[in-house]
Residue frames as a rotation matrix with the C-alpha (Angstrom) as fourth column:
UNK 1
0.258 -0.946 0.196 -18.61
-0.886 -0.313 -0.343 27.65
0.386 -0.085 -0.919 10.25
UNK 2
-0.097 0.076 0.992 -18.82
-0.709 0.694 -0.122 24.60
-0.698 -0.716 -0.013 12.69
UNK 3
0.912 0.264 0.314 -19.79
0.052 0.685 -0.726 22.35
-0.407 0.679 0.611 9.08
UNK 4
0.746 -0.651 -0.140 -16.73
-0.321 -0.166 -0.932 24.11
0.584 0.741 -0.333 6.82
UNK 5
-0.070 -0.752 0.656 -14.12
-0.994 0.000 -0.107 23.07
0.080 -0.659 -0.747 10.42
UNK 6
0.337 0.589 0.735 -15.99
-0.454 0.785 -0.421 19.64
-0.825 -0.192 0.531 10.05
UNK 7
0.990 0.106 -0.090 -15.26
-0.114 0.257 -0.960 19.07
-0.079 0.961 0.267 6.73
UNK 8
0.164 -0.887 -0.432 -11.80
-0.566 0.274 -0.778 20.40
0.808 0.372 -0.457 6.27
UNK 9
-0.199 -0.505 0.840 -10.58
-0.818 0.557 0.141 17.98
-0.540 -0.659 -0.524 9.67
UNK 10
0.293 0.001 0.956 -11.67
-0.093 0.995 0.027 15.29
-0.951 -0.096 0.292 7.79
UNK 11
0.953 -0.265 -0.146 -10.00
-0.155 -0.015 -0.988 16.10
0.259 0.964 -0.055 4.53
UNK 12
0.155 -0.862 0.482 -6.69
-0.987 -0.160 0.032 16.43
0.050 -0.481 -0.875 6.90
UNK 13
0.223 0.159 0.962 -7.58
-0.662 0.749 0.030 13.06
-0.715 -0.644 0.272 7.97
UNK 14
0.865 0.413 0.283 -7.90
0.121 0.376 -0.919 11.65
-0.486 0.829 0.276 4.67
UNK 15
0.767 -0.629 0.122 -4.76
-0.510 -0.715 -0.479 13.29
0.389 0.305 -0.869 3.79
UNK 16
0.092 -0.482 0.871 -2.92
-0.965 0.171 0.197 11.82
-0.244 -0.859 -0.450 6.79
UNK 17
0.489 0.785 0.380 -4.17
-0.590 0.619 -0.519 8.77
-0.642 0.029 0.766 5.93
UNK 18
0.868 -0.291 0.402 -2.98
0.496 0.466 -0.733 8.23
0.025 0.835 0.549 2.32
UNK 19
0.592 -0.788 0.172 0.19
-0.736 -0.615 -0.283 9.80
0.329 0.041 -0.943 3.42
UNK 20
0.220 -0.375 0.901 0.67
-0.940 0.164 0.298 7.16
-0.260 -0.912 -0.316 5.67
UNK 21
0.624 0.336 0.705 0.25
-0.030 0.912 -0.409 4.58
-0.781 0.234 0.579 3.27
UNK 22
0.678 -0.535 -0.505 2.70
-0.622 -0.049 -0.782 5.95
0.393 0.844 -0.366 0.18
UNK 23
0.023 -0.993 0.114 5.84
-0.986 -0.041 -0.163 4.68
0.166 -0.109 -0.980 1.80
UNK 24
-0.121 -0.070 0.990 4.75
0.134 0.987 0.086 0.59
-0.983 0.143 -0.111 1.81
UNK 25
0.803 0.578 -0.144 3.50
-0.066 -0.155 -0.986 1.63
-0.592 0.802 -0.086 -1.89
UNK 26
0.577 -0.689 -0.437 6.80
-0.724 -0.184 -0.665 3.05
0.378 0.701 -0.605 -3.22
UNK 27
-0.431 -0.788 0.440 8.74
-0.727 0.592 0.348 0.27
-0.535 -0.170 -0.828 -1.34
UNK 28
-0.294 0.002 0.956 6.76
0.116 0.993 0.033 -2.22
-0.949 0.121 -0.292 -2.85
UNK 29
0.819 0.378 -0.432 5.54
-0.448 -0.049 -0.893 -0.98
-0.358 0.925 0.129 -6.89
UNK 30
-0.248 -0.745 -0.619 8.39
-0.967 0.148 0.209 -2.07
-0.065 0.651 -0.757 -8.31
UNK 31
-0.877 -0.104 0.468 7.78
-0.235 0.944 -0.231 -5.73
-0.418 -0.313 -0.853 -7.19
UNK 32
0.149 0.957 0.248 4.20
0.185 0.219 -0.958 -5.55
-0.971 0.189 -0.144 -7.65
UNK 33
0.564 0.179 -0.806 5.01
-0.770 -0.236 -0.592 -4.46
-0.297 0.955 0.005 -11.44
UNK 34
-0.463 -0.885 -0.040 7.88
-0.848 0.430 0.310 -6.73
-0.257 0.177 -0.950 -11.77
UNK 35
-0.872 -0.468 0.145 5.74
-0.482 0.763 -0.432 -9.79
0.091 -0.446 -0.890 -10.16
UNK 36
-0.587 0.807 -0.065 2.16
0.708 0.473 -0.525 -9.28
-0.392 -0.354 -0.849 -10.13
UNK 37
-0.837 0.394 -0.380 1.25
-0.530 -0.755 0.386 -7.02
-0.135 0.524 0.841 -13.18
UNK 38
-0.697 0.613 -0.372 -1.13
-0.056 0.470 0.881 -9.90
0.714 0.635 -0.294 -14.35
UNK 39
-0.203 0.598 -0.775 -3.10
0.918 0.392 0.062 -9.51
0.341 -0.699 -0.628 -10.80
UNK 40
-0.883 -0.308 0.354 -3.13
0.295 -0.951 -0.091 -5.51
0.364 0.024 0.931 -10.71
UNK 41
-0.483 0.778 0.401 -6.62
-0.600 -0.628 0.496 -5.23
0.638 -0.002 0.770 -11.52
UNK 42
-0.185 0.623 -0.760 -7.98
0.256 0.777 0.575 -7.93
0.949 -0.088 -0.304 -9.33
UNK 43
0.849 0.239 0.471 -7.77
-0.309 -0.499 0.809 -5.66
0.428 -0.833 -0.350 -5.97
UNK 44
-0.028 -0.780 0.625 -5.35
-0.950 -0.173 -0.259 -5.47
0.310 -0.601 -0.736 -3.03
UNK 45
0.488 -0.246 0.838 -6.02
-0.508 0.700 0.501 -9.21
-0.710 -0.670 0.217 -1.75
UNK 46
0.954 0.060 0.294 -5.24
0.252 0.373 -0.893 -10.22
-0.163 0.926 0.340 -5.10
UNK 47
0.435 -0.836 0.334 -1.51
-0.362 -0.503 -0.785 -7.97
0.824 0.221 -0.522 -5.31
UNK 48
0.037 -0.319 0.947 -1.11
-0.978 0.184 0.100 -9.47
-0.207 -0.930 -0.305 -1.62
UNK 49
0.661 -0.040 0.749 -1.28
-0.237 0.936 0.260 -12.74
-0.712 -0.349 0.609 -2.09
UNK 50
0.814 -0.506 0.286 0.96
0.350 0.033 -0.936 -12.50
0.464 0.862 0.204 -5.50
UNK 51
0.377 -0.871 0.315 3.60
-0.521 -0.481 -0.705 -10.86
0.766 0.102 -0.635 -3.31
UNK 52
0.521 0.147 0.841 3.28
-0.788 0.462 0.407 -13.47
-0.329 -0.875 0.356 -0.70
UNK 53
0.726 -0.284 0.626 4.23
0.231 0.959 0.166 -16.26
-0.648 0.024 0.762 -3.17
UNK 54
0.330 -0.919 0.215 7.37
0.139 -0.178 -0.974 -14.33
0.934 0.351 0.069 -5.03
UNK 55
0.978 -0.202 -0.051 8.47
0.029 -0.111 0.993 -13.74
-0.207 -0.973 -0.102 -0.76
UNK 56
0.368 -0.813 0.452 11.85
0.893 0.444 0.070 -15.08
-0.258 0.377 0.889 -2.50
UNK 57
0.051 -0.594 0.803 11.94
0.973 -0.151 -0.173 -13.21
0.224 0.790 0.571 -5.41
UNK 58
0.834 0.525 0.169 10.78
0.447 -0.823 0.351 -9.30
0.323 -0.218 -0.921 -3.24
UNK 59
-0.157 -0.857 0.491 13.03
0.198 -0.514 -0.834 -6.40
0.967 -0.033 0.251 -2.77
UNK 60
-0.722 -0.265 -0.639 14.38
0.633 0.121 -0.765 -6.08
0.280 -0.957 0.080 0.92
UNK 61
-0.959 0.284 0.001 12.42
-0.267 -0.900 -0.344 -2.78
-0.096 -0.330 0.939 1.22
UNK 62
-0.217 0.975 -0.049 9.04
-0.848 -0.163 0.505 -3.92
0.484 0.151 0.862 0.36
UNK 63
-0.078 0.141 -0.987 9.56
0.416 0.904 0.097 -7.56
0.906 -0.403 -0.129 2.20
UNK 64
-0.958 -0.288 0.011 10.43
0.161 -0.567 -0.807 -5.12
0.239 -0.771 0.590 5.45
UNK 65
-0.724 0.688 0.042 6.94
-0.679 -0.722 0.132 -3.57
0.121 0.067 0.990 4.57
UNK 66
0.416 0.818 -0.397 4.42
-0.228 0.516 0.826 -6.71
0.880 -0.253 0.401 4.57
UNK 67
-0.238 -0.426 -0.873 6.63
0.579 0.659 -0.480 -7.88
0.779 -0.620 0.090 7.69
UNK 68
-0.983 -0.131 0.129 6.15
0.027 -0.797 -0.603 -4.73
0.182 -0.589 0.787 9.22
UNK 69
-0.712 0.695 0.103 2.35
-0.661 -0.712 0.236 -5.60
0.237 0.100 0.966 8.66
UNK 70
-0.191 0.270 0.944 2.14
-0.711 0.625 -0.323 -8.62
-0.677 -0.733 0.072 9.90
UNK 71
0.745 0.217 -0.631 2.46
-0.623 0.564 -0.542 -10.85
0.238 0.797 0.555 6.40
């Protein structure tokens, strides 16, 4: 019992987690498709630094988001 109360808390967690993370996502896919399809696959520093140098060209909502994260 003490393993199956283990487990699911850290599915919650996990859960929590990537919950907490959709809302920079959807502010910022558009851009990232718009601006940095050709760096998709190359990982997250890769899609970060591609939205760093369009800064200009990023919707308000997804510029909010790296600002909000310290970019």
């Amino acid at each position: 019992m003490t393993r199956f109360l283990f487990i699911v808390s850290l599915v919650l967690c996990a859960s929590g987690a990537s919950a907490q993370q959709q809302p920079g996502h959807d502010a910022c896919a558009r851009d990232v498709t718009r601006h940095c399809r050709a760096v998709m696959n190359n990982g997250d520093s890769a899609v970060l630094a591609c939205l760093k140098q369009n800064r200009t060209k990023l919707s308000k909502a997804c510029d909010k988001v790296l600002t909000d994260h310290g970019q």
